[in-house]
N, C-alpha and C positions, 0 to 999 in steps of 0.2 A: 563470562563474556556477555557483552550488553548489545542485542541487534534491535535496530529501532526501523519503523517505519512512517511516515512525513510527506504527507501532502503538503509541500510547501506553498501551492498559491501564485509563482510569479516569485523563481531565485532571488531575482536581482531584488526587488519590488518588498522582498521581505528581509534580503540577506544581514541584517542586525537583529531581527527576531535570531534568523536560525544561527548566526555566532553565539547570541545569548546562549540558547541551550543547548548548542554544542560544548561550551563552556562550562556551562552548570552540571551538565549531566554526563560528558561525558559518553556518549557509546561507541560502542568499538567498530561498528557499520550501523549504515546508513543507508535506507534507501529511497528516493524523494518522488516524487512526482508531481507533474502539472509545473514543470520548469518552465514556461511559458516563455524560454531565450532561446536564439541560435546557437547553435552547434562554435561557435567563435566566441560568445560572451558567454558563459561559463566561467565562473567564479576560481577556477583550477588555483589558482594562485594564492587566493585567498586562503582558501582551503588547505591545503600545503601547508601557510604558514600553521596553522592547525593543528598539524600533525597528521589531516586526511587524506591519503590518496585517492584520487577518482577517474571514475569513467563514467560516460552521460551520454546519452544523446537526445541530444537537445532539438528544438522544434517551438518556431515560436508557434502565438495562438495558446491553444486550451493542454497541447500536448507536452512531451518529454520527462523522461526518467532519467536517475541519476545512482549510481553505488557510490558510498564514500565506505573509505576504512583507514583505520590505524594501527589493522594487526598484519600486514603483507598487502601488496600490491592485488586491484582485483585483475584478476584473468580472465578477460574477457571469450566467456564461451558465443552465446549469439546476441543477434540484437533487434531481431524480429520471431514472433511466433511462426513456425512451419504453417505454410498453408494457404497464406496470405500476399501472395510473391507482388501482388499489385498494392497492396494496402502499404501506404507512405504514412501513417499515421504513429509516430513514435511513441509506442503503449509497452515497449517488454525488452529487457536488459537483461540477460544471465551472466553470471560469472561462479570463478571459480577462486576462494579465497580462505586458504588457513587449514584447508581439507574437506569445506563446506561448500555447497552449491547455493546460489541465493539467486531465486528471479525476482525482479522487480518488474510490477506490476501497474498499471493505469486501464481499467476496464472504462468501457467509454458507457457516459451517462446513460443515454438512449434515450432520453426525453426530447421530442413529445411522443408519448407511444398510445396508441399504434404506430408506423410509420417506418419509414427509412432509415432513422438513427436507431429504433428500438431495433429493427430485423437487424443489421450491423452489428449491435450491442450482441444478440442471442447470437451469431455469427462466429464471433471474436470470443466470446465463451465456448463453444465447443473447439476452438482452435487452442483453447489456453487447457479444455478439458483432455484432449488428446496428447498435446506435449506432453501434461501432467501424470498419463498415462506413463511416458517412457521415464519418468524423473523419479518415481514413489519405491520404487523396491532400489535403487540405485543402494550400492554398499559402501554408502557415506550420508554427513547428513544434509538435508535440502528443503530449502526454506522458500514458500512464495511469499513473497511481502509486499502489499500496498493497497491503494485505493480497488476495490473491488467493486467499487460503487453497487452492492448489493447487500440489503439489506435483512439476516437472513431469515428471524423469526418476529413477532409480536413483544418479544421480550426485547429485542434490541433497537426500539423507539421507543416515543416521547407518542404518546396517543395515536396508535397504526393505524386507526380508524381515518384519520386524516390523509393518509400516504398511501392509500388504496385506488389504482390506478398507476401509479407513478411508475417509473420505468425500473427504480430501485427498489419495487417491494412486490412487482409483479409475479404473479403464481409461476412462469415460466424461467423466470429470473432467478428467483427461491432455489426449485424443484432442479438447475442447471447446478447451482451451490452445492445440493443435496449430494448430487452426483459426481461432482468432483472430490467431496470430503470421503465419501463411498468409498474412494480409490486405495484410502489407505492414509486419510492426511488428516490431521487433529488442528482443530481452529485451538491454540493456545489461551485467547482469551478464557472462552467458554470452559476452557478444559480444566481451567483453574477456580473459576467466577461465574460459575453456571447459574447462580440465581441473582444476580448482582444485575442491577439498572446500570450499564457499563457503554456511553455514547464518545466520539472518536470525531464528531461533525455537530457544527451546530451553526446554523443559516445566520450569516448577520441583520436579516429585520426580524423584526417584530422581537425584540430583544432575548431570543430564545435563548443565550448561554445563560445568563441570568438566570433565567427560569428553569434551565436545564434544560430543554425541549431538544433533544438531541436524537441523533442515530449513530448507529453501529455500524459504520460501513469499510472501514479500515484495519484489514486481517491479515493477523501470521499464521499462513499451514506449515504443519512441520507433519515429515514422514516420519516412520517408525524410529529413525536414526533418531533423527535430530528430539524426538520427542523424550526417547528415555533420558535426556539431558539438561529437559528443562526443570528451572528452579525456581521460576518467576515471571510474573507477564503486571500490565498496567498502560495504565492510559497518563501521559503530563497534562490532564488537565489544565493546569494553570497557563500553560504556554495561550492557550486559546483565550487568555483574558489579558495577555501584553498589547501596548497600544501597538496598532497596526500589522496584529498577527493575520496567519492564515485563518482561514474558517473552519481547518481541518487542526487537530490536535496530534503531537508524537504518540506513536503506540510504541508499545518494548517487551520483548521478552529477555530470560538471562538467562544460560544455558553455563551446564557445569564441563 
């Protein structure tokens, strides 16, 4: 079983990117983020013809998340993190699909930091670090997938010297990472590709894919469960060099 994860950039805006590599590659879920459409325009139909069913909630702007599958209907467990009863910001999707738990994920940039958006950002981490607490020893398996916008060591850029300051590589930022993985959850990339220059993001100026000038900000945790079952992880690259892709690249793991 193939679970991917996808910043897609704007559904609508890219949806012949992401047919392509649904088409090519195939995964059996999906979880997208930064759908930047209403909760109304959602592709559902599209996708359908597909073979994917979905649940999304959508938000235009910078926000919304999305499940797609093709192994069962997703069952939607919640669609905001506990904790947040005022936060209208569509960042967090849980379902329940196939015997697995999948949250999907969109942690907010926080740039310019210091400031308002970064205290939100470290806010909304401790609210996703807490859930994460009730989700890790669950006796099934459970996957957080997507944009983490955190970026989490020296090893997962493109010259970190440069990204010091930023709201994705902030020492508070990091050290919140540290503490969620603590819980009991295995970043799959690393767990496979621990020494591997392995980027997932790459800024459209200054011709950074090219040069590869990238980062690592788009992660699969998998619990105890879900971990003894994996057989594979990877980044599609390529997707991130189709004319008018996202800026953000598929990640994947494959679990037996």
């Amino acid at each position: 079983m193939k679970i991917a994860t996808y910043n897609v950039n704007g559904i609508n805006a890219r949806l012949n990117v992401l047919v392509r590599w649904l088409k090519e590659e195939s995964p059996d879920i999906v979880c997208l983020q930064e759908l930047k459409t209403p909760q109304e325009k959602f592709p559902e139909s599209l996708l359908l013809d597909l073979g994917y069913a979905s649940i999304w909630h959508g938000q235009k702007s910078w926000n919304g998340v999305a499940i797609l599958s093709k192994v069962g209907l997703p069952l939607e467990v919640r669609r905001f993190l506990p904790g947040g009863e005022e936060d209208m910001h569509n960042r967090y999707l849980e379902a329940a699909i196939n015997g697995m738990v999948i949250g999907c994920l969109y942690t907010p940039n926080g740039n310019p930091a210091p400031g308002p958006k970064f205290d939100y950002k470290l806010v909304w981490i401790k609210r996703l670090i807490a859930h994460a607490q009730t989700l890790v020893n669950l006796n099934a398996p459970v996957i957080l997938v997507g944009d983490y916008n955190v970026i989490p060591t020296n090893k997962d850029v493109y010259k970190p010297e440069r990204w010091i300051g930023e709201a994705l590589f902030r020492p508070e930022v990091k050290e919140a990472f540290e503490v969620l993985k603590s819980q009991g959850w295995t970043d799959a990339i690393r767990e496979q590709h621990p020494d591997d220059d392995i980027y997932t993001f790459w800024d459209y100026f200054r011709n950074v894919f090219k040069r590869n000038a990238g980062l690592r900000i788009d992660h699969l945790l998998l619990n105890k469960k879900a971990n003894t079952r994996l057989l594979d992880s990877g980044v599609d690259v390529h997707v991130r060099g189709w004319e008018k892709s996202s800026d953000h690249a598929p990640v994947w793991i494959s679990l037996k």
